[in-house]
C-alpha positions in Angstrom: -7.8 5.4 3.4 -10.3 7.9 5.4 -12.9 4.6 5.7 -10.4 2.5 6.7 -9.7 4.1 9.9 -13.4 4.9 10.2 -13.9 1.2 9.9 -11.3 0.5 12.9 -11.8 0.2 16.5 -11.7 4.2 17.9 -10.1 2.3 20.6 -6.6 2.3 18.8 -4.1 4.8 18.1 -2.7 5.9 14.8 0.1 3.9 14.4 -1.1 1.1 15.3 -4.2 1.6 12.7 -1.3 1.9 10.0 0.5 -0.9 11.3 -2.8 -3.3 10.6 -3.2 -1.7 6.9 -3.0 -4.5 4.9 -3.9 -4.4 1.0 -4.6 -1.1 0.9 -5.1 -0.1 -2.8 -3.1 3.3 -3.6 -1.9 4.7 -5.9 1.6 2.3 -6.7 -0.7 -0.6 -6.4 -1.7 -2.7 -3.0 0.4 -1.7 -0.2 0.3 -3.2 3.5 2.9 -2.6 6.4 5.0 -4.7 7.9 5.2 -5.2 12.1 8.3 -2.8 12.0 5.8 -0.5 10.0 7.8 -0.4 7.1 6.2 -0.3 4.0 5.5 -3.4 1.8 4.6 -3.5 -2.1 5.1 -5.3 -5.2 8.2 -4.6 -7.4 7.2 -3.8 -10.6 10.3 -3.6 -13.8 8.8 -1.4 -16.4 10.5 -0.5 -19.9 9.5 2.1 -22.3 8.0 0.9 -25.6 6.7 3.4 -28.4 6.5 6.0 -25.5 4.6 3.7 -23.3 5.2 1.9 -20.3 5.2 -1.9 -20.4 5.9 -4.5 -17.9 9.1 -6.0 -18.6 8.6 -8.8 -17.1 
């Protein structure tokens, strides 16, 4: 995330350098925000299979 905001403009404040995230790969997959600066990601259903996580779907 550190070279994303080095890549912004220094122009911009924090929040709004959140706010323009978009794809960002972390940790529970790609994440962007939206413009109330909520967080957006992809569901994912999992189920537990011979003590391993699957997708369920």
């Amino acid at each position: 995330m550190k070279a994303h905001f080095i890549a912004m403009d220094k122009n911009i404040d924090t929040k709004d350098a959140i706010y323009r995230i978009e794809n960002f790969n972390g940790l529970l997959g790609k994440l962007s925000f939206d413009k109330n600066g909520d967080v957006v990601l992809p569901i994912q259903i999992k189920t537990v299979k011979n003590n391993k996580f699957l997708k369920y779907l």
